[in-house]
C-alpha positions as CSV (number, residue, x, y, z in Angstrom):
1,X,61.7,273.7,120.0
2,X,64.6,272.5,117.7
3,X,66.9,271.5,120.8
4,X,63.8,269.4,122.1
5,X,63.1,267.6,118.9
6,X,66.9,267.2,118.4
7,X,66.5,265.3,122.1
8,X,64.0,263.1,121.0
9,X,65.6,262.5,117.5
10,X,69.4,261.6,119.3
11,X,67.5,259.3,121.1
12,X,65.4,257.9,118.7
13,X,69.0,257.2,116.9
14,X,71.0,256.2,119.9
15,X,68.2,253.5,119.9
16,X,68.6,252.7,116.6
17,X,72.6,252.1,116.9
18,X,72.0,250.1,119.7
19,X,70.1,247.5,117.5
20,X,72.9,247.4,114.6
21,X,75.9,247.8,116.3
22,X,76.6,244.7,118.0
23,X,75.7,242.7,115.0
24,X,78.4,245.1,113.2
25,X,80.8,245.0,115.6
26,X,80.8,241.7,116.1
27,X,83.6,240.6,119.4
28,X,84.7,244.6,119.5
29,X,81.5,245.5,120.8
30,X,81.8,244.7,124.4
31,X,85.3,247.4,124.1
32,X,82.2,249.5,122.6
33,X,79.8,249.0,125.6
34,X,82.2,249.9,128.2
35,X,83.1,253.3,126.4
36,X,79.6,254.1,126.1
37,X,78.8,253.5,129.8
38,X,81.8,255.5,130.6
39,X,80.9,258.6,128.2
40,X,77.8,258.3,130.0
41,X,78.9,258.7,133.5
42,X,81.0,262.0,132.9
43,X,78.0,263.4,130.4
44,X,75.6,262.5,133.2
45,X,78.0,264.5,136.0
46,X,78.2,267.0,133.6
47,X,74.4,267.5,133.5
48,X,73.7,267.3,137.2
49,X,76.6,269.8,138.0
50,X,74.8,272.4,136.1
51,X,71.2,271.2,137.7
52,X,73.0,271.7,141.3
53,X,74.3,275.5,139.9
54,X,70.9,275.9,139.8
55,X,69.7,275.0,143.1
56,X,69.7,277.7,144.8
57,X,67.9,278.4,148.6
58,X,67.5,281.2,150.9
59,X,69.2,280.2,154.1
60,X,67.5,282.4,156.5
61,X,64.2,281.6,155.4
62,X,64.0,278.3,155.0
63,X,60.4,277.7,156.2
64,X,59.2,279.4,153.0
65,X,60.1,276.2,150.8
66,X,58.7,273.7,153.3
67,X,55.3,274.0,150.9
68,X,57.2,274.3,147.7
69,X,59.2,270.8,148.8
70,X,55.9,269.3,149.7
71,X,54.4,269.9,146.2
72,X,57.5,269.0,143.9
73,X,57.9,265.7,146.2
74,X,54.2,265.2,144.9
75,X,54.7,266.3,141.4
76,X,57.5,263.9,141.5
77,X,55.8,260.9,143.1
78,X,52.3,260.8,141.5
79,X,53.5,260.1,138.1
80,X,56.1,257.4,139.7
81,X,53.6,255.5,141.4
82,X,50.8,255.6,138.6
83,X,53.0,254.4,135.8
84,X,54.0,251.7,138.9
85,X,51.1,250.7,139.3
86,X,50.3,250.3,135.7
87,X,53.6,248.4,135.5
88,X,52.7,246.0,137.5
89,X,48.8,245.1,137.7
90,X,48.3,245.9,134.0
91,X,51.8,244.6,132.3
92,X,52.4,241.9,134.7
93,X,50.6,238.1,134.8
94,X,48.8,238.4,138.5
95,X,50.9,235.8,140.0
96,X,53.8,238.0,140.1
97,X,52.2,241.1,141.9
98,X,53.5,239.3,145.2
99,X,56.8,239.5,143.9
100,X,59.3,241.5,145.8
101,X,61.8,241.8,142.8
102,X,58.8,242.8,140.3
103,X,58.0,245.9,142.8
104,X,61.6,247.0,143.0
105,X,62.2,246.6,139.8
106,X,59.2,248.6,138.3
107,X,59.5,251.2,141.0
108,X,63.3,251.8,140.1
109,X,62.3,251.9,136.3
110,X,59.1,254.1,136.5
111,X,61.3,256.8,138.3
112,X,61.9,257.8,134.8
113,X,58.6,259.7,134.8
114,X,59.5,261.8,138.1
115,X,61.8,264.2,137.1
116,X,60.9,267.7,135.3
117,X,63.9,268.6,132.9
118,X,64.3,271.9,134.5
119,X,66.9,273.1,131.7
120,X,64.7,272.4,128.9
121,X,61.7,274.3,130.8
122,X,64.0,277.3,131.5
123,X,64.8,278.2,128.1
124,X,61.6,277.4,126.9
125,X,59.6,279.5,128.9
126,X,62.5,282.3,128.7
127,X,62.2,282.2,125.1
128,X,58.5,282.9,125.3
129,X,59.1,285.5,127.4
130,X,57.5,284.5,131.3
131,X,61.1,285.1,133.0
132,X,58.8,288.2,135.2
133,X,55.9,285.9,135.6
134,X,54.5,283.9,138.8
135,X,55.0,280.9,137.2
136,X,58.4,280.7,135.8
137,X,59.4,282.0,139.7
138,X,57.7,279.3,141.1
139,X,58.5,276.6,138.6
140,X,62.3,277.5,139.2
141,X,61.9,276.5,142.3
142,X,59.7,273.3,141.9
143,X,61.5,271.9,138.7
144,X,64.5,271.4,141.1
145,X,63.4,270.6,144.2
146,X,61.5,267.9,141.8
147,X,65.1,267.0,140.4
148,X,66.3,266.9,143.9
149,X,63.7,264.4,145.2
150,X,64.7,262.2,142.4
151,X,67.9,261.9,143.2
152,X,67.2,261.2,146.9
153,X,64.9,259.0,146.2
154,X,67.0,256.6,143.7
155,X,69.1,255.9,146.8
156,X,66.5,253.8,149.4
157,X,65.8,252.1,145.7
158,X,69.4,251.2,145.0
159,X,69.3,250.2,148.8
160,X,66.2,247.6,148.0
161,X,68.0,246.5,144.3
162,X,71.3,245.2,145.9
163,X,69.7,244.8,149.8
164,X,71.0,246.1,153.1
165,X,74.5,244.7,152.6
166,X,77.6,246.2,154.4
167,X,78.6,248.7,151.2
168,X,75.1,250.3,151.4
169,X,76.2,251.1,154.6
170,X,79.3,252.8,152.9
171,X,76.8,254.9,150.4
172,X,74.4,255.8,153.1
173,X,77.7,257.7,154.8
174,X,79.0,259.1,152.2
175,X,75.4,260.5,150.9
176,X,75.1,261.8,154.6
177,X,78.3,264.0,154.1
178,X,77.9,265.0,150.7
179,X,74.4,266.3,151.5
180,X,76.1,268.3,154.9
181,X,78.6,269.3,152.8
182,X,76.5,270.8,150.0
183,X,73.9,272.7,152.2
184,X,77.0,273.6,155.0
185,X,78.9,275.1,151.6
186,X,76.6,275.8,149.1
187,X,77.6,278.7,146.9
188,X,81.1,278.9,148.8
189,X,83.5,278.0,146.3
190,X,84.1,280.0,143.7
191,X,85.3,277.6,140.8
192,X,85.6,278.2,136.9
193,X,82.1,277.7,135.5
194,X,83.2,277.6,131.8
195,X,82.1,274.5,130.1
196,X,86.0,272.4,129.9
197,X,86.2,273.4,133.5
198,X,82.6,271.3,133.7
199,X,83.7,268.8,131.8
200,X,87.0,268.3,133.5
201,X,84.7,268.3,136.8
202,X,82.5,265.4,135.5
203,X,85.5,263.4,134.6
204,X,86.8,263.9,137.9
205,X,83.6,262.8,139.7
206,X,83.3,259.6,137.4
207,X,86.8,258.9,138.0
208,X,86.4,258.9,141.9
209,X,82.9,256.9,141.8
210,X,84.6,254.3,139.3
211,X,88.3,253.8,141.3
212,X,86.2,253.6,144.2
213,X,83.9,250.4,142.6
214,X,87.0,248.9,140.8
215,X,88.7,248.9,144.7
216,X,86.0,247.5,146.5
217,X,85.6,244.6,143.6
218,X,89.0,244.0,143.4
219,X,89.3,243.6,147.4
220,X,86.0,242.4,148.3
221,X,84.7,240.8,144.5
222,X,81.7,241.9,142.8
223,X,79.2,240.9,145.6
224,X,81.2,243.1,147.6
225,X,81.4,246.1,145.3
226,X,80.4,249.7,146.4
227,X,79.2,251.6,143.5
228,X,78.4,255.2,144.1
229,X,76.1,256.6,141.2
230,X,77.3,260.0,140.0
231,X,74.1,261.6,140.6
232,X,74.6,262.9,143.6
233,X,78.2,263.6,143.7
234,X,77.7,265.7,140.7
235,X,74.6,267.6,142.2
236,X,76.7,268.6,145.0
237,X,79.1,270.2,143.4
238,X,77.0,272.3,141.6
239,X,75.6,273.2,144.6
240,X,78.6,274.4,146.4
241,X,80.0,276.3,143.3
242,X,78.9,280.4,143.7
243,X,76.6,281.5,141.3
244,X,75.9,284.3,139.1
245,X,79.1,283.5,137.0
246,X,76.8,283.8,133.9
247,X,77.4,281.5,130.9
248,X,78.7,282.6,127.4
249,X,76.9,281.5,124.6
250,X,79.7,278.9,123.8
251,X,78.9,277.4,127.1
252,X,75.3,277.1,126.9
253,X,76.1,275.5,123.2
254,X,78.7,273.2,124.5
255,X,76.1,272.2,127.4
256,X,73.7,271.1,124.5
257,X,75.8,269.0,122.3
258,X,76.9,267.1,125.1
259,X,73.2,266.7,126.7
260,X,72.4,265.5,122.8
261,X,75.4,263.4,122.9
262,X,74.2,261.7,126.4
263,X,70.6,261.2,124.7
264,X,72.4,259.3,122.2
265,X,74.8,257.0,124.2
266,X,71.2,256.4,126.3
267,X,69.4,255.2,123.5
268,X,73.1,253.0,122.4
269,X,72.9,251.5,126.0
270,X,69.3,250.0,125.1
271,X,69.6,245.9,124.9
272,X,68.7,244.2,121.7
273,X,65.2,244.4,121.3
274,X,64.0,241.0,119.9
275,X,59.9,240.3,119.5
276,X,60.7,236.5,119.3
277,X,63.7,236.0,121.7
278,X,62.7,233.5,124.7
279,X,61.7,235.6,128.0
280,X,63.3,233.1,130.4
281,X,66.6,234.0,129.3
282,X,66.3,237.8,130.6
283,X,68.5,238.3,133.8
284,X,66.0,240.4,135.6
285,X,62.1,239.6,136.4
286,X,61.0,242.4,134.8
287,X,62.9,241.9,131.8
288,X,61.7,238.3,131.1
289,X,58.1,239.6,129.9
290,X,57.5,238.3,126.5
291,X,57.9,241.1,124.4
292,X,54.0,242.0,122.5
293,X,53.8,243.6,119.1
294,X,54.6,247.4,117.8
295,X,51.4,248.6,118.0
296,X,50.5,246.9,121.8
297,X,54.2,249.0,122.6
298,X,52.6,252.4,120.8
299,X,49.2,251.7,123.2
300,X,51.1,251.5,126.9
301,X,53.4,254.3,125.3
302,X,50.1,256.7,125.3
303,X,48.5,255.6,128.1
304,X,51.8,255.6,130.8
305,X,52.8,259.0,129.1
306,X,49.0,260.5,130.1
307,X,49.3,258.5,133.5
308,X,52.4,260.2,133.8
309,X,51.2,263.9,133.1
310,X,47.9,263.3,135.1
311,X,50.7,263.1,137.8
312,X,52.3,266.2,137.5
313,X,48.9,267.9,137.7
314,X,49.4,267.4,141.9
315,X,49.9,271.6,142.0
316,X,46.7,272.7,140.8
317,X,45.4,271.2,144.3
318,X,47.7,273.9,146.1
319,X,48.4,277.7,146.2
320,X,45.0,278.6,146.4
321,X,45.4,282.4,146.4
322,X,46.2,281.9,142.5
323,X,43.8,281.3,139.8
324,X,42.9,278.1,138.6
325,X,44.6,278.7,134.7
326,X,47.6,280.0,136.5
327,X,47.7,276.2,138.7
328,X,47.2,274.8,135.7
329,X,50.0,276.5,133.4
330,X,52.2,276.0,136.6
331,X,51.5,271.8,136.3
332,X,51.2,271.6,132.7
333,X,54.8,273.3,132.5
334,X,56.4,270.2,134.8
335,X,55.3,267.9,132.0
336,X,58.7,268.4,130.4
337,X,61.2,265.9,130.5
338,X,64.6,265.4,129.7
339,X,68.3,264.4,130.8
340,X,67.9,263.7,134.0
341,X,64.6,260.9,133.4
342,X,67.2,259.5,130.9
343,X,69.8,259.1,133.0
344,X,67.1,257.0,135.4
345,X,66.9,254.7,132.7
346,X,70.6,254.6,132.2
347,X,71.3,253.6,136.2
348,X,67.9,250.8,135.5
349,X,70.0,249.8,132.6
350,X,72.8,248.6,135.2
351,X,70.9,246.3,137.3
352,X,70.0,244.4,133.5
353,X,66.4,245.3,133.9
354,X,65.0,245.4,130.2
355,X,62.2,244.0,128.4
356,X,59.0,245.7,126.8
357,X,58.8,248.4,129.8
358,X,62.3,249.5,129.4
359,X,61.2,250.1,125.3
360,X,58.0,251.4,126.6
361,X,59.6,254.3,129.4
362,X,62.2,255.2,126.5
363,X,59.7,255.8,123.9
364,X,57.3,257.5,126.3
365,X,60.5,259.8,127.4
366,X,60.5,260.2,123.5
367,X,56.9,261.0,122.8
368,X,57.0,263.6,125.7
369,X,60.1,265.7,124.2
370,X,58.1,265.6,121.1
371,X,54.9,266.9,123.2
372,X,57.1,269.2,125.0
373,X,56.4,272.3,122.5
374,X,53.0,271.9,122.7
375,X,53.6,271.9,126.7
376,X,55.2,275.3,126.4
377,X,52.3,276.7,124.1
378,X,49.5,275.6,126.4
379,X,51.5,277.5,129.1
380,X,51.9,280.5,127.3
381,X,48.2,280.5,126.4
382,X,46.9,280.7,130.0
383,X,49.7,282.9,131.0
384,X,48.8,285.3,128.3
385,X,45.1,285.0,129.5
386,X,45.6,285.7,133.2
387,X,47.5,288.9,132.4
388,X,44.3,290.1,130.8
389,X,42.0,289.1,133.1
């Protein structure tokens, strides 16, 4: 419970920072920016590395996760499109619900809701003991195919944010042969696991994903850019590292303070946040909504954080031969989220999509890490009551 509340409070800070540094910093803060995207890019690798060293599949029977893939790709999208829809025909004036930009932009930015944070959930319901039960097995494997969706998924909406240009043509190949690669060789290479071998790792993959956009620009100009997000990359590797290494408790330590420390460079990334500041001025559609009062902000913070939970309920409507409190505990456990949902916000940050509904989807990612104890409880509650019945 302290690690989630520590999430929330990093971010709750990071936000804070981002408010009173560039008034602090004065001209040095753009030197600032550009080391805080960076630190983000190798803490972001670093996080999905050690979400792909958990994906782990069954080769030979691979039928027996078609239904599993089928519900986390609905856990996933249910909560994406509600808090879309929300964006859109209760946020936005009606004139713009025609709007081609508006829809990409608030279907990129409500992705934040689709991921479960898998590593959060683990420990939790570890902790409390369910590590034997139904439903830690089957959220195991729901919590990352939910993570894998979401990566997928981020690429057809990069695809619609810059348009079928010649580079997306570039990303579409190279996400063709990382994905061959990583189910041809998963678990094949047996690699240091240790956290500075990680780290080292996530460095690495930034590296390649930033020489690679500082080439293209630099030959082709910014137009012509190919930026690879280190989502995928990242998740790959995991994937085609061997398992069963264990982690020390200095790893699973280290693996905190630098998912903390990404919490708090996601909340530094946030744009000034200014109640009064003239909406026409904002780069992106989205972003040029006039900004409404602190307590408005607090209202669409509750409701998009219930629209986004309703969402994840999409389980209960499957594996019939279970009970009813055991579909539920399995759904209400996917409410979690985490890392990965921040780092979703962090790629919406780079296309300059801000505004009210980027404050809103930050503190709603904050509100549920504050919920997320209560998550586990309720879990534990109608686990606890199955076993007796």
């Amino acid at each position: 419970m302290k690690k989630v509340l520590s999430f929330s409070a990093m971010l709750m800070l990071g936000l804070l920072l981002s408010q009173l540094l560039p008034g602090a910093l004065g001209a040095n803060y753009e030197t600032t920016r550009e080391a805080i995207e960076i630190l983000l890019g190798v803490c972001l690798a670093f996080i999905m590395i050690n979400v792909g060293r958990e994906f782990e599949v069954d080769k030979s029977n691979i039928k027996a996760y078609a239904k599993d893939y089928l519900v986390a790709m609905l856990a996933a999208a249910m909560p994406w499109l509600l808090i879309a829809m929300y964006y859109i025909f209760v946020l936005m004036p009606t004139d713009w619900w025609s709007n081609g930009d508006v829809w990409k932009e608030s279907l990129l930015l409500s992705r934040f809701a689709a991921p479960t944070s898998a590593g959060i959930l683990f420990t939790m319901l570890a902790a409390i003991g369910l590590q034997k039960s139904w439903i830690y097995k089957k959220i195991q494997v729901l919590a990352i195919f939910d993570d894998l969706d979401t990566i997928l998924l981020m690429i057809p909406l990069q695809i619609a944010m810059i348009g079928m240009q010649w580079q997306m043509g570039v990303i579409l190949a190279v996400v063709v042969v990382l994905l061959w690669i990583g189910w041809k060789k998963m678990s094949s290479y047996n690699l240091r696991s240790d956290w500075k071998s990680l780290l080292i790792y996530s460095a690495l993959v930034y590296g390649a994903t930033y020489v690679v956009y500082v080439l293209t620009d630099h030959f082709f100009g910014e137009e012509g850019s190919v930026h690879i997000e280190v989502l995928l990359p990242a998740f790959v590797l995991g994937m085609v590292m061997k398992h069963g290494h264990g982690s020390s408790k200095a790893d699973d330590r280290a693996a905190t303070v630098i998912s903390l420390f990404f919490m708090l460079l996601v909340g530094m990334s946030m744009p000034l946040i200014n109640l009064e500041a003239d909406p026409l001025q904002s780069a992106s559609v989205i972003a040029s909504l006039p900004m409404p009062s602190w307590g408005v902000i607090a209202l669409h913070v509750v409701i998009v954080s219930l629209l986004s939970n309703v969402g994840k309920l999409t389980p209960m409507l499957f594996y019939r031969d279970r009970s009813l409190k055991e579909r539920l505990a399995l759904s209400v456990g996917m409410f979690t989220r985490g890392e990965v949902g921040a780092g979703v916000i962090f790629i919406a940050l780079g296309y300059h999509i801000g505004g009210p509904i980027l404050l809103i989807s930050v503190l709603t990612l904050v509100f549920n890490l504050i919920l997320t104890g209560g998550f586990v409880v309720i879990v534990k509650r109608l686990a606890l009551s199955c076993e007796k019945a």
